[in-house]
C-alpha positions in Angstrom: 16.6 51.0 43.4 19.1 51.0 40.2 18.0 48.8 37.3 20.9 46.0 37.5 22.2 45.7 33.6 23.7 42.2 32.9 26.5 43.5 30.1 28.3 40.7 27.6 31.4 40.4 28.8 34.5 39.1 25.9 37.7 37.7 26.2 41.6 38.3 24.9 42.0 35.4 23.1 46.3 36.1 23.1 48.5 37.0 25.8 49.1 40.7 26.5 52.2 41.8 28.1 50.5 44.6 30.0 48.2 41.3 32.3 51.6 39.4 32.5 50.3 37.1 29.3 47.2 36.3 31.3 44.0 35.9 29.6 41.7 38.6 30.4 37.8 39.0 30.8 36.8 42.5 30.0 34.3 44.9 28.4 34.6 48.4 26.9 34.9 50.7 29.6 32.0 53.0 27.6 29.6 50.5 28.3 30.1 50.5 31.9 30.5 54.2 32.0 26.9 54.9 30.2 25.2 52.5 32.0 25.9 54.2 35.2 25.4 58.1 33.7 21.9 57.0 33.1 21.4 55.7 36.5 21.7 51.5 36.2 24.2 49.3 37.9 26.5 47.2 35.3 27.0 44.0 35.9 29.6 42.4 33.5 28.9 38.7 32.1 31.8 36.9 31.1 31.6 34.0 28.6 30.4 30.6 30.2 28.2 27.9 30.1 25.2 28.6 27.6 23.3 26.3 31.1 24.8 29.5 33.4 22.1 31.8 31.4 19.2 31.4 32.7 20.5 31.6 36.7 22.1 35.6 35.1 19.3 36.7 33.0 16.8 36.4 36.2 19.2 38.0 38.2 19.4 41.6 35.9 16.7 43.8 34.9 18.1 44.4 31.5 20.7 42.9 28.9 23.3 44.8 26.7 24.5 43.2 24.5 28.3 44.3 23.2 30.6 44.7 19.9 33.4 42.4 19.1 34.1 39.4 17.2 32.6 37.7 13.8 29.5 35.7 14.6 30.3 32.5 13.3 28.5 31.6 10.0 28.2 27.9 11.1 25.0 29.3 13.3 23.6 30.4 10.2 24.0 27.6 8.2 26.6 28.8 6.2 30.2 27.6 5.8 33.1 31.1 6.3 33.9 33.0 3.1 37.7 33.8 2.4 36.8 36.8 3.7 35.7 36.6 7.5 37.5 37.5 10.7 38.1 36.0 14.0 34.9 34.4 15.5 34.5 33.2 19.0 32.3 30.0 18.7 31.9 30.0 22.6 31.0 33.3 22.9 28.4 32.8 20.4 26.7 29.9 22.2 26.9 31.3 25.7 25.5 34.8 24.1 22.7 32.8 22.1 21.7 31.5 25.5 21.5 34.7 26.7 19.1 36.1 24.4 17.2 32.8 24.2 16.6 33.6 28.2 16.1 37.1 27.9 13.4 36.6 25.7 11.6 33.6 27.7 11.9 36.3 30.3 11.1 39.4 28.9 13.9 41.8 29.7 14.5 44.5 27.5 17.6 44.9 25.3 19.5 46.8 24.2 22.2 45.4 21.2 25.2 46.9 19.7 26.7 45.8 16.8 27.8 42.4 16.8 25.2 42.2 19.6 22.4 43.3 17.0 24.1 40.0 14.6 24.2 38.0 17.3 20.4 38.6 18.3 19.4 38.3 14.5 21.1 34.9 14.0 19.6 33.7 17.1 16.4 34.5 16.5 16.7 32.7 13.2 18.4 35.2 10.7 21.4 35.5 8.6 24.8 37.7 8.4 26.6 39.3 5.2 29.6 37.8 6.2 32.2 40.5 4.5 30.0 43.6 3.0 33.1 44.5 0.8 32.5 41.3 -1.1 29.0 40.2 -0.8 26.5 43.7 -0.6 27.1 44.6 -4.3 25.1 48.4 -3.4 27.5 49.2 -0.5 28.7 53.0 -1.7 29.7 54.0 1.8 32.3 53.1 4.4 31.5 51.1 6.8 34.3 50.2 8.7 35.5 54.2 9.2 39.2 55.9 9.2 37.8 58.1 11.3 38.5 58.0 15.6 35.4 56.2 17.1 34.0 58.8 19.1 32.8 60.8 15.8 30.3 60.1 13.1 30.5 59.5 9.9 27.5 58.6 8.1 23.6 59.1 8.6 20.6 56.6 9.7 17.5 57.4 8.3 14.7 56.2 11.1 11.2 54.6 10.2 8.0 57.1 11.1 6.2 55.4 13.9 9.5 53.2 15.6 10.9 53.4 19.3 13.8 54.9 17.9 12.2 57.6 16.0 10.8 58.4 19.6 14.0 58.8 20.7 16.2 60.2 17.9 13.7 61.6 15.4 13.5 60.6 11.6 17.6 60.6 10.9 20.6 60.6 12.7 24.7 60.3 12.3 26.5 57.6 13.2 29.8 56.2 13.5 30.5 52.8 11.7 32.9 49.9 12.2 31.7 46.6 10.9 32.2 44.3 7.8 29.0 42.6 8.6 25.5 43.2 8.6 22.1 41.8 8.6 21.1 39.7 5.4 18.0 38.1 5.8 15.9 39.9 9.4 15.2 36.8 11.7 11.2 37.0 12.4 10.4 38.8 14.9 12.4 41.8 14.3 11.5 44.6 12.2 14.0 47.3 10.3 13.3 50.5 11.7 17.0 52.5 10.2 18.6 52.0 7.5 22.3 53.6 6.1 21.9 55.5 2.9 23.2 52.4 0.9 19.9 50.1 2.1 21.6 48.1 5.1 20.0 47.5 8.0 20.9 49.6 11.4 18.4 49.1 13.6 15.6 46.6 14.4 13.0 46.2 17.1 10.5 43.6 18.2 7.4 43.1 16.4 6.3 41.8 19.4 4.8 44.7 21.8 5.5 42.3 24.7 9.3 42.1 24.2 11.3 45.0 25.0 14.2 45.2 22.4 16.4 47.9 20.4 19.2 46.5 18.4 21.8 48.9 16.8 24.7 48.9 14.3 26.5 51.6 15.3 28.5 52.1 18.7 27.4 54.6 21.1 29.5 53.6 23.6 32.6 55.4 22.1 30.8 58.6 21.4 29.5 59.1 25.3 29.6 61.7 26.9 29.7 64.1 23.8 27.5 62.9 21.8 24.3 63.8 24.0 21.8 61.7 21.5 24.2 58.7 21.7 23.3 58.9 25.7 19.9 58.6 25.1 20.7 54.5 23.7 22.0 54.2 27.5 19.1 56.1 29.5 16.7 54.4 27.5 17.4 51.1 28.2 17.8 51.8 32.0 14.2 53.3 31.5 12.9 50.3 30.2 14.5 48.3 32.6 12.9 49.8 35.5 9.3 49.1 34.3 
């Protein structure tokens, strides 16, 4: 049988003309479409009740956890700089649920960007709200000009990490975020880092949880980036254990 992945749904938070100015549930088609390559079932999540989490995180063998909006600051016990973007407050709490369960539960992860923030402030960490303005070494760009689907800087992968199983000891990237880890909630470990010191990757320092958190989206660089399929196959792997 197909592992069943439970992906984070988001929402369009303003009327589009092209859904008749009808609020929309949705997810990046990539995710969807990886998922499946690697042989798992997607099952979107949309945002609800953080109570609704458990009832969904028993139901799927694995979570993905998606890109999108500011995590807000306020979970981190920060107040918003001048210089942070759209947050989603109830797409935070409903999401924090999620992991909360997923890790009572033990079903691996896999995190992407806001996903990997959204784990790390759940798990009691904290956010570089704008890099621009608050990571003083930042000699790279992070939020590219280049389309999506190529990369544009390199990870450099720690000897003796899942990921260096999968990937080796470096890899490229693409890049599209103004925020990053600060301060790695417990439990998580760096294991890749950009060439300016962020971090863009963690795992579990737990053997018993099942979790790889990225920075970067492989999502938009599927299906030509082969080693970008790998994030996909892997977690459907995991999820089958």
């Amino acid at each position: 049988m197909r592992p069943l992945i439970g992906i984070t749904g988001n929402q369009l938070l303003e009327a589009v003309p092209a859904f008749s100015g009808i609020s929309v549930a949705y997810t990046p088609i990539g995710f969807v479409k990886g998922v499946q390559a690697a042989g798992g079932n997607p099952l979107i999540i949309p945002i609800g009740a953080p109570e609704t989490a458990a009832d969904y995180i028993a139901k799927i063998d694995g979570l993905l956890l998606t890109g999108g909006q500011d995590v807000s600051p306020n979970f981190y016990g920060e107040e918003p700089s001048l210089h942070i973007g759209a947050t989603f407050p109830l797409r935070d709490d409903f999401e924090m649920a999620l992991v909360e369960e997923a890790l009572k539960q033990k079903k691996p992860i896999l995190a992407v960007c806001r996903g990997l923030q959204i784990l790390n402030v759940q798990m009691g960490g904290s956010l570089y709200q704008d890099l621009a303005h608050e990571y003083p070494d930042m000699r790279i760009q992070h939020v590219q000009k280049t389309d999506f689907k190529y990369a544009t800087h390199s990870v450099i992968v720690m000897e003796g990490s899942h990921l260096h199983e999968l990937v080796g000891e470096k890899l490229s990237v693409n890049s599209f975020h103004h925020q990053a880890l600060k301060v790695v909630a417990k439990g998580l470990q760096p294991v890749g880092y950009s060439p300016d010191g962020l971090v863009e990757a963690v795992e579990a320092t737990d053997p018993e949880q099942s979790i790889l958190a990225i920075q970067w989206h492989p999502e938009t660089m599927i299906p030509e980036a082969k080693n970008m399929r790998l994030f996909f196959e892997d977690l459907v792997a995991r999820a089958a254990r």
